[in-house]
N, CA, C and O of each residue as an XYZ file, in Angstrom:
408
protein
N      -8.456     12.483     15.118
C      -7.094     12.467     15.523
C      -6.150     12.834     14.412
O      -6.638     13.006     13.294
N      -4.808     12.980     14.594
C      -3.642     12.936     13.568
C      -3.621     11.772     12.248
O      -2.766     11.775     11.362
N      -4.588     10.945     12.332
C      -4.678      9.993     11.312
C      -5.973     10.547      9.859
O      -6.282     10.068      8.768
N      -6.419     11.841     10.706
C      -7.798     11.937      9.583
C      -7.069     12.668      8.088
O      -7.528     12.445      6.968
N      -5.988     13.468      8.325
C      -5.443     13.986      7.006
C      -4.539     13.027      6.507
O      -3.863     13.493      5.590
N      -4.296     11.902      6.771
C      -3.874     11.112      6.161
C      -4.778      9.820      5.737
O      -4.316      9.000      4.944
N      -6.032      9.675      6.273
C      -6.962      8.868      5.795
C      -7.263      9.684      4.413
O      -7.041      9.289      3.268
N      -7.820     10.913      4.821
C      -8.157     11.830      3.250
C      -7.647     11.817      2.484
O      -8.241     11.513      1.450
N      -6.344     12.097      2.413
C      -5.492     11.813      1.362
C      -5.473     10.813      0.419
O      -5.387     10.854     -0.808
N      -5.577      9.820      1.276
C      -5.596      8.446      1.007
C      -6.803      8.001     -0.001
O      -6.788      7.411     -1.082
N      -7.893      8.551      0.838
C      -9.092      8.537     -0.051
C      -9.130      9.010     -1.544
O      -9.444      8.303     -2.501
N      -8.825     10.087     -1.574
C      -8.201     11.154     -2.331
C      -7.724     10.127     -3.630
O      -8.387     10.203     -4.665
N      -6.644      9.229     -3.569
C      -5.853      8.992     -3.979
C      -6.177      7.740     -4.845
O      -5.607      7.377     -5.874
N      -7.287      7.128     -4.156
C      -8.279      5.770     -4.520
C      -8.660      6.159     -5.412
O      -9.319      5.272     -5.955
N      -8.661      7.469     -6.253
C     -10.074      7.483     -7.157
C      -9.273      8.058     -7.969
O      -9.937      8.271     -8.983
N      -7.654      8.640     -8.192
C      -6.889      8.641     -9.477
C      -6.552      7.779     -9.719
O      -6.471      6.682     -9.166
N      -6.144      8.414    -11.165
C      -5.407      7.357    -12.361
C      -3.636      7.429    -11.982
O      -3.311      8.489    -11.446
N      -2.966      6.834    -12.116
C      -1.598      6.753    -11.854
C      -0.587      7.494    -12.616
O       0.609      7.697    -12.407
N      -1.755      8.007    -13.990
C      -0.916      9.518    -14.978
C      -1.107     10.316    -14.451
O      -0.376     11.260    -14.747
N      -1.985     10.554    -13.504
C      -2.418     11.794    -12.783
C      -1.803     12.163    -11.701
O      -2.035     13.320    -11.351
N      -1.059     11.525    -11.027
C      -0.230     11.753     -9.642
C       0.893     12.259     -9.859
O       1.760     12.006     -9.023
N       1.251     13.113    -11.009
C       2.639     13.519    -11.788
C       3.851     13.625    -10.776
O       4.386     14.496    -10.091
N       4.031     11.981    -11.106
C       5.209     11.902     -9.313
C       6.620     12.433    -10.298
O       7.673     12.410     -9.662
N       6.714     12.813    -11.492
C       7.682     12.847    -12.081
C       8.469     11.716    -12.644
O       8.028     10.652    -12.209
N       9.704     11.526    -13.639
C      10.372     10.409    -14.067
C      11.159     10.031    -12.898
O      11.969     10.676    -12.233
N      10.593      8.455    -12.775
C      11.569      8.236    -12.042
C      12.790      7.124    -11.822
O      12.658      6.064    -12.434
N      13.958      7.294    -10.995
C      14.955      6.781    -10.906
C      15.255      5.389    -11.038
O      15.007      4.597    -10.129
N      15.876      4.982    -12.333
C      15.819      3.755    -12.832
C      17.427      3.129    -12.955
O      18.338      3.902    -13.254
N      17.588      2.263    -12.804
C      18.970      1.450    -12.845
C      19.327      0.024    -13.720
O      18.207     -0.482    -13.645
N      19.732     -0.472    -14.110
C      19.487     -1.944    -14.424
C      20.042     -2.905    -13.504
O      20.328     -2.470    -12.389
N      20.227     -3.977    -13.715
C      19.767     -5.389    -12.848
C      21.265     -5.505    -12.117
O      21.411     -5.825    -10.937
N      22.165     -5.237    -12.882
C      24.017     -5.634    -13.096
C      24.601     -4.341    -11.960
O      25.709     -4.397    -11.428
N      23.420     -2.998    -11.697
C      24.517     -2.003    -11.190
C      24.730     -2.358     -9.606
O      23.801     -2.840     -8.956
N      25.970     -2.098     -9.042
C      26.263     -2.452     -7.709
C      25.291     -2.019     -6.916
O      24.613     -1.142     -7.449
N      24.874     -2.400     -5.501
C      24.137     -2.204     -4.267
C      24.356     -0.760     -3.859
O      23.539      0.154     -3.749
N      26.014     -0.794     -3.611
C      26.484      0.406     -3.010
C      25.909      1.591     -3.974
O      24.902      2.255     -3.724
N      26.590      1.704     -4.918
C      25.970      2.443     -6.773
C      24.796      2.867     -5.944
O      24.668      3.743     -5.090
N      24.117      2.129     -6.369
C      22.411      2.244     -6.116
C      21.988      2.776     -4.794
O      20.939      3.416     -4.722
N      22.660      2.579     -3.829
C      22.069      3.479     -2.861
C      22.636      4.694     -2.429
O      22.132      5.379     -1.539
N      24.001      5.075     -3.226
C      24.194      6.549     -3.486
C      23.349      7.256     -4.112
O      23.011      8.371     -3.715
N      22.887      6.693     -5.195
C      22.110      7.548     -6.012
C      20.864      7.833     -5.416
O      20.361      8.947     -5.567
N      20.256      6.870     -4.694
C      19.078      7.152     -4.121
C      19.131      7.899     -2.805
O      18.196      8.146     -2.044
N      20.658      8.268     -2.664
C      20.298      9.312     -1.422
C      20.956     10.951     -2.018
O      20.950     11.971     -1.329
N      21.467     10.858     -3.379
C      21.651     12.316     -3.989
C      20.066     12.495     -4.464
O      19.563     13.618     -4.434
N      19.598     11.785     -4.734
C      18.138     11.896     -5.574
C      17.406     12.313     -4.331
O      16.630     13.264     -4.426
N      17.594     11.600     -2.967
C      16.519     11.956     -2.179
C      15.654     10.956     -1.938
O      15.249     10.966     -0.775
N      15.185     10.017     -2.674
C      14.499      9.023     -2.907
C      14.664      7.862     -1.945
O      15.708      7.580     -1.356
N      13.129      7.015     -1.829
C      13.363      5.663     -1.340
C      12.960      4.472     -2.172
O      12.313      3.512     -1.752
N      13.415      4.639     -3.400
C      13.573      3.756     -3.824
C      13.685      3.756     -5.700
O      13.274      4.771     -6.263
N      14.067      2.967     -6.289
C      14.470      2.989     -8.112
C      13.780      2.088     -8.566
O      13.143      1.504     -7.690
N      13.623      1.698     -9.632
C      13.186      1.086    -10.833
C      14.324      0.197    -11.029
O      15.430      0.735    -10.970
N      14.276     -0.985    -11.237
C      15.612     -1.718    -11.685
C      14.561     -2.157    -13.141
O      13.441     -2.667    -13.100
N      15.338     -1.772    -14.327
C      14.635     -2.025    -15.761
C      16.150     -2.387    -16.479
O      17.298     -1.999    -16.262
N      15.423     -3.503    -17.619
C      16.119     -4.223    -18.457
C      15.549     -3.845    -19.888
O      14.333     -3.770    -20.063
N      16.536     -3.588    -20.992
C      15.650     -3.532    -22.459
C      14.358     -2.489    -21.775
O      13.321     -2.643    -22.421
N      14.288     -2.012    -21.232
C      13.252     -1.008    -20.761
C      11.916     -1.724    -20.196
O      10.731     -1.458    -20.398
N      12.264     -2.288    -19.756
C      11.480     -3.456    -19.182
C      11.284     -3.446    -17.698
O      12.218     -4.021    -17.141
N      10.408     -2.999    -16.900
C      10.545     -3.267    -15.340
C      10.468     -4.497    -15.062
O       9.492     -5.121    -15.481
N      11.648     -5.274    -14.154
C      12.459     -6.167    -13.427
C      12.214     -6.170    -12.277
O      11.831     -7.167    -11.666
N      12.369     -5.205    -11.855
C      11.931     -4.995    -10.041
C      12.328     -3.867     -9.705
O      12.930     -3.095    -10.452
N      11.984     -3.621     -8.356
C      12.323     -2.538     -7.760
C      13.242     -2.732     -6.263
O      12.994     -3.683     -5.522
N      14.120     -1.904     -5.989
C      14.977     -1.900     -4.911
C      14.810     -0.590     -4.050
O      15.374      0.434     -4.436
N      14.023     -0.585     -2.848
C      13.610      0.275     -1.794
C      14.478      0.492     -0.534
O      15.106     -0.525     -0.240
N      14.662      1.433      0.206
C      15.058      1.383      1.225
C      14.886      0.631      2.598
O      15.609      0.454      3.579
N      13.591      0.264      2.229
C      13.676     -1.241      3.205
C      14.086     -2.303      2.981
O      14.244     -3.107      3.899
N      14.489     -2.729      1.185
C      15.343     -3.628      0.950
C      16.787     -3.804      1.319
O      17.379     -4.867      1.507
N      17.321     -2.402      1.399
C      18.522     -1.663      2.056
C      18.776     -2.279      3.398
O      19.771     -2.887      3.793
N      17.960     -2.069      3.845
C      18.093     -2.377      5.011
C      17.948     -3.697      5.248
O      18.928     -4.332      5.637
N      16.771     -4.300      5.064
C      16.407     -5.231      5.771
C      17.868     -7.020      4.822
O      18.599     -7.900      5.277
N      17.498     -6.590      3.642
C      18.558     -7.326      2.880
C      20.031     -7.031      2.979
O      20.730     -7.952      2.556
N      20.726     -5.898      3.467
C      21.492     -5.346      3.140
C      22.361     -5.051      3.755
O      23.515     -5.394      3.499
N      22.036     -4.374      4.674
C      22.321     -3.894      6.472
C      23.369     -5.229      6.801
O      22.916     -6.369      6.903
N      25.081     -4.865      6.974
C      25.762     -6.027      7.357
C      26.359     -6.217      6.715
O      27.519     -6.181      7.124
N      26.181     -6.577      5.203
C      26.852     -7.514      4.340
C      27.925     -6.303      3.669
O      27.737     -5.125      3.973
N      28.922     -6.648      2.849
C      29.835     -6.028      1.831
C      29.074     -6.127      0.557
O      28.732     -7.101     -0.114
N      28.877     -4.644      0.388
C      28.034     -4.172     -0.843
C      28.891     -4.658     -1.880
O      28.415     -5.552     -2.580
N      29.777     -4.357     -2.073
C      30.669     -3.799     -3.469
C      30.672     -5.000     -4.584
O      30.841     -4.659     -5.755
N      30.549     -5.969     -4.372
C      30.394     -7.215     -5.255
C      29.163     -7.858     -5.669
O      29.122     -8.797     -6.464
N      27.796     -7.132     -4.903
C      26.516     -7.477     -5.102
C      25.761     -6.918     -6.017
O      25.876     -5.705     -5.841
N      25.035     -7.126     -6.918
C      24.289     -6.886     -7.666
C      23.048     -6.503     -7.245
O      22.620     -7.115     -6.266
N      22.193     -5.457     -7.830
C      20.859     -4.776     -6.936
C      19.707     -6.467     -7.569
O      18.703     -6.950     -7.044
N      20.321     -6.814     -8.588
C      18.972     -7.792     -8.799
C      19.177     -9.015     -7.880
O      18.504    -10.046     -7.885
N      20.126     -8.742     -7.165
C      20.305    -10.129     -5.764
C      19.333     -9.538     -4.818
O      18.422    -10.277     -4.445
N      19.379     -8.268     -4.347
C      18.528     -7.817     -3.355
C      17.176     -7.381     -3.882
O      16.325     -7.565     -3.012
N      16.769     -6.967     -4.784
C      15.803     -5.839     -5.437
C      14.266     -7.179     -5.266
O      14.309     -8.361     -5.606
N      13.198     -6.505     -4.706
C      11.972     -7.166     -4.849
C      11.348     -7.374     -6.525
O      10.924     -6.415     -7.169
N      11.384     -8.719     -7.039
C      10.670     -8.758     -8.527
C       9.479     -7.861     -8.739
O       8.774     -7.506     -7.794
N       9.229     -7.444    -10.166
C       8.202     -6.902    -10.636
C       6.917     -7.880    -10.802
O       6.893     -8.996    -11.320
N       5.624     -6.982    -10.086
C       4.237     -8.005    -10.476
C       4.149     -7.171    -11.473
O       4.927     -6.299    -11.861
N       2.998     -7.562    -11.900
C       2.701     -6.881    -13.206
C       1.978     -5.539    -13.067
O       1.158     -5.064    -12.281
N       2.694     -5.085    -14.274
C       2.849     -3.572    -13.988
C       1.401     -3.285    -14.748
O       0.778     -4.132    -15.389
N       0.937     -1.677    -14.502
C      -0.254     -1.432    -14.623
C      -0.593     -0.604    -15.582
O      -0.086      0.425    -15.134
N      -1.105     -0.285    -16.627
C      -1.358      0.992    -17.311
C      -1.770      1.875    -16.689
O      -2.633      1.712    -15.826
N      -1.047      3.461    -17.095
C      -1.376      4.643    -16.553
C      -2.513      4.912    -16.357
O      -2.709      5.361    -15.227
N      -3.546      4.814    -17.109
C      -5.193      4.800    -16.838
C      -5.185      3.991    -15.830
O      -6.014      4.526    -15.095
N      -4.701      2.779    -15.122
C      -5.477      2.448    -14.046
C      -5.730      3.087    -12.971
O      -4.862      3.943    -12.802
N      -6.858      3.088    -11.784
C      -7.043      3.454    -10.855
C      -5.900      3.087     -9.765
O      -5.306      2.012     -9.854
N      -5.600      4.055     -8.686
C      -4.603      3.466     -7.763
C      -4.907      2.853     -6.970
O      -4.068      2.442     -6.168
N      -6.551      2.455     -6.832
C      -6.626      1.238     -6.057
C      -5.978      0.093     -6.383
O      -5.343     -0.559     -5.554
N      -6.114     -0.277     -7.804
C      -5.852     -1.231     -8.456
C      -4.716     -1.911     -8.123
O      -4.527     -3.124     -8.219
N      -3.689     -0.756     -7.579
C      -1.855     -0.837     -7.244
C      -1.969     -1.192     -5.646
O      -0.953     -1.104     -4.957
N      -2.860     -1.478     -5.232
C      -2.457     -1.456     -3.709
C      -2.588     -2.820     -3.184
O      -2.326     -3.055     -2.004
């Protein structure tokens, strides 16, 4: 069915390293920048979702389902992305496998 090129892929994907998927640099913010801020940028970028980093430090991340599901309703302009943004688990070295991330 329509699910087998996306199982492959998938497969595919189990057996790189996470330097290897050259998703490019990506879109990072810190903890303090507004909601609204943050989800302009992630729709000039294109993106679903940023890096919220401190001292260069990943903090968490803020996705478009956080957007929504946190977000959707309320008055952005006074909120901070680290009120909404999901915390960081621990992050992985580039050598790891991307199973490892799932």
């Amino acid at each position: 069915g329509g699910d087998a090129p996306r199982r492959a892929r998938g497969a595919r994907l189990l057996g790189e390293h996470l330097d290897e998927l050259d998703a490019g640099p990506p879109l990072t913010v810190g903890p303090e920048t507004p909601v609204d801020v943050v989800v302009a940028r992630m729709q000039e970028a294109e993106t679903d979702c940023v890096l919220v980093t401190e001292d260069d430090r990943l903090v968490g991340i803020f996705t478009d389902r956080d957007a929504v599901r946190k977000a959707a309703g309320k008055p952005l302009g006074p909120c901070q992305v680290r009120d909404l943004m999901t915390p960081a688990r621990v992050p992985l070295p580039p050598a790891a496998p991307t199973a490892l991330d799932l």
